[in-house]
N, C-alpha and C positions, 0 to 999 in steps of 0.2 A: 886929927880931923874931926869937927866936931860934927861932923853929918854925917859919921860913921853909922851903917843900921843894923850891924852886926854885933849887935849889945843890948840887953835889957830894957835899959832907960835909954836912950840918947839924947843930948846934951843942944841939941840942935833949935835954935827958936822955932816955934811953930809959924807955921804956913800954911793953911787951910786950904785946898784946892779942891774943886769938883769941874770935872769932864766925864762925857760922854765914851765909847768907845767899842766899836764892835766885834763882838768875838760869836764864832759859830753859829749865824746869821741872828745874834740877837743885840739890841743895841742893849748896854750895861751903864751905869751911871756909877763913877768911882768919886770919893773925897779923900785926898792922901792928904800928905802933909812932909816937914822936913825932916830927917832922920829914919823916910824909908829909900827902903829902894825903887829907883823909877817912877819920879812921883809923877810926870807928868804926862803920860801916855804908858799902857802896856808894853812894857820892853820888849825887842824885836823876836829874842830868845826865847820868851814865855808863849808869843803869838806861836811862833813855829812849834812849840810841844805842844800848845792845846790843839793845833791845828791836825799834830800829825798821832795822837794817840786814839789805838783803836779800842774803843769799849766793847765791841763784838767779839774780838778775842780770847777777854778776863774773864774767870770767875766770878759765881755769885758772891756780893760781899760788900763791904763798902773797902771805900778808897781815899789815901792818903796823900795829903799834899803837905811836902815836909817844905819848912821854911817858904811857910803862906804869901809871906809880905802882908801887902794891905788887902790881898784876895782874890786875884784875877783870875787865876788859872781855874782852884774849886771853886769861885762862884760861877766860871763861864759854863765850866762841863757839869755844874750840878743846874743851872737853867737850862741846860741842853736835854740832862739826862736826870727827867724827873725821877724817876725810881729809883734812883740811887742816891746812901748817903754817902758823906764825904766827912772827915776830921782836915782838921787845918790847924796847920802849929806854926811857931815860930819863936823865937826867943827873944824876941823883941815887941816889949809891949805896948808900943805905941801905935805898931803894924797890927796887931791883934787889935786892938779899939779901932781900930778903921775897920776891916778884916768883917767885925761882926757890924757894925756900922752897914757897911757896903751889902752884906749878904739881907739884913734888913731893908734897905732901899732897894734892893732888886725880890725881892722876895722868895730868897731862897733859906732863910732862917731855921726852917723844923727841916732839913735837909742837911745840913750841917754840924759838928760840935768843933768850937774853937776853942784853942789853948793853947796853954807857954810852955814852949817843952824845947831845952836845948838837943838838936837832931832829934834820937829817941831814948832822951833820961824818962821823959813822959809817958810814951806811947805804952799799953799795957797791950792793945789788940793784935790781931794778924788780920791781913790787906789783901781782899784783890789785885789790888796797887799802889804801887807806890809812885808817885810824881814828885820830881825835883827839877828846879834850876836852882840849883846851888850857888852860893856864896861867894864866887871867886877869891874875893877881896878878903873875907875872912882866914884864908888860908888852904893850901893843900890837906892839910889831918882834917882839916872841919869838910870840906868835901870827900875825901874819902872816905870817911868814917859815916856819911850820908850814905854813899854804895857800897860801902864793904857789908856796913851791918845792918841793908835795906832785908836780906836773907832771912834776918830772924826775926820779921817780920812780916813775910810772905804766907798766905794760903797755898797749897797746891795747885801750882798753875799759875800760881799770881807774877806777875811782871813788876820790874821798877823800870822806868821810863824816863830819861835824862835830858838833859841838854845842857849843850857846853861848846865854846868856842873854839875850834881847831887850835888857833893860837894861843887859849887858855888852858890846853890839854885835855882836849879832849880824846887824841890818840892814847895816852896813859891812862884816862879815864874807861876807855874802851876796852883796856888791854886788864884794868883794877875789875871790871865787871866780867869781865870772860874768867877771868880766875874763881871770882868767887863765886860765880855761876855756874861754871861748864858753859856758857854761852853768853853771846853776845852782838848782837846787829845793828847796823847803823841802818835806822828804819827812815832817814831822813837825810839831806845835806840841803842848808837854805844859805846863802851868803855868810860861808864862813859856819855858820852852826851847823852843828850833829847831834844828831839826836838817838842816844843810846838806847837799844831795850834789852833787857835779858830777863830769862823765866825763870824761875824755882822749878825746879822738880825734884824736889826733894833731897837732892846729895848734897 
C-alpha cells in the first residue's frame, strides 16, 4: 500500500491539503498531504485524547507526543497550554515537515521541538507525559513497545495517556499498561474509543 504512513519516506504522490479544524475551543489551520495519517480532518480518536487529558493532574515538565503525525494533538494542547513545551516525534518524515509547517501557521513554534525518532530510538529526555494514538496499522510490537517502554520515560508522577479502539485492543492494551505500571484506568470511553491512562510511580 503505497499510502502507508508508517515509514520514513512514503511512496505516496503528494496531495497538499489545508483545513481548518477545532480543537479545545481554538480554531487551528492543518496542510497535510498523502502518506499521513488522517489527512483530511483530525481523526475521531486523537479528538477524544486531547479532549480527555488532564494537564492539572501532570507534573512540572514538558510533554510528549509520540508519533506526531502532521500535529494535531501537540499543537492543539500546546495552543491551549501556553506554558508548556511539548517534543513531537514520528518516524515518518513527511508528517514531521507538515508537523513543523502546521506549528508555524498556528504559532506555536518556540513551544515545540520536532523530530524523527522511531517510538523512543530518539527521545533522550524524561516527560511529564506521554501522549499517544498509536499506529494500529503498523503492528501490535510497534504499539506495544510505545506503552511498555513509555516508563522509561516518565518523570515521577508523570502519566502516558492512550487511545485505542475496543475492537483494535484496546482491552490487551489496558491490561499491557497495568503490567507495566502497577495501574491503569480507562479515563474515557467515546464511540468505540478508550482512552488509557497510567502513572509512573516509580516501581
Amino acid at each position: 500500500m503505497n499510502d502507508f504512513y508508517y515509514t520514513p519516506n512514503p511512496e505516496a504522490v503528494h496531495k497538499i491539503q489545508k483545513w481548518n479544524f477545532e480543537l479545545l475551543g481554538n480554531q487551528i489551520s492543518f496542510t497535510t498531504d498523502n502518506g499521513v495519517f488522517s489527512k483530511k480532518r483530525v481523526d475521531y480518536g486523537s479528538v477524544v485524547l486531547i479532549n480527555a487529558f488532564n494537564i492539572n493532574k501532570i507534573p512540572a515538565g514538558k510533554i510528549l507526543d509520540l508519533g506526531c503525525g502532521y500535529g494535531p494533538v501537540g499543537i492543539a494542547l500546546a495552543k491551549k497550554y501556553t506554558e508548556r513545551k511539548f517534543d513531537l516525534v514520528d518516524v515518518n518524515n513527511r508528517a514531521l515537515a507538515l508537523a513543523e509547517n502546521n506549528a508555524k501557521n498556528n504559532g506555536v513554534s518556540a513551544q515545540l521541538s520536532i523530530y524523527s525518532s522511531n517510538i523512543y530510538e530518539n527521545v533522550k529526555e524524561n516527560f511529564a507525559a506521554i501522549i499517544v494514538n498509536p499506529p494500529v496499522r503498523a503492528g501490535k510490537e510497534v504499539v506495544n513497545t510505545m506503552l511498555s517502554e513509555a516508563k522509561e520515560h516518565l518523570v515521577l508522577g508523570g502519566t502516558l495517556t492512550a487511545v485505542l479502539q475496543k475492537k483494535q485492543g484496546a482491552p490487551s492494551a489496558k491490561k499491557l499498561m497495568k503490567n507495566t505500571f502497577g495501574n491503569c484506568e480507562i479515563i474515557k470511553k467515546d464511540k468505540g474509543y478508550y482512552i488509557l491512562e497510567s502513572i509512573y510511580n516509580g516501581k
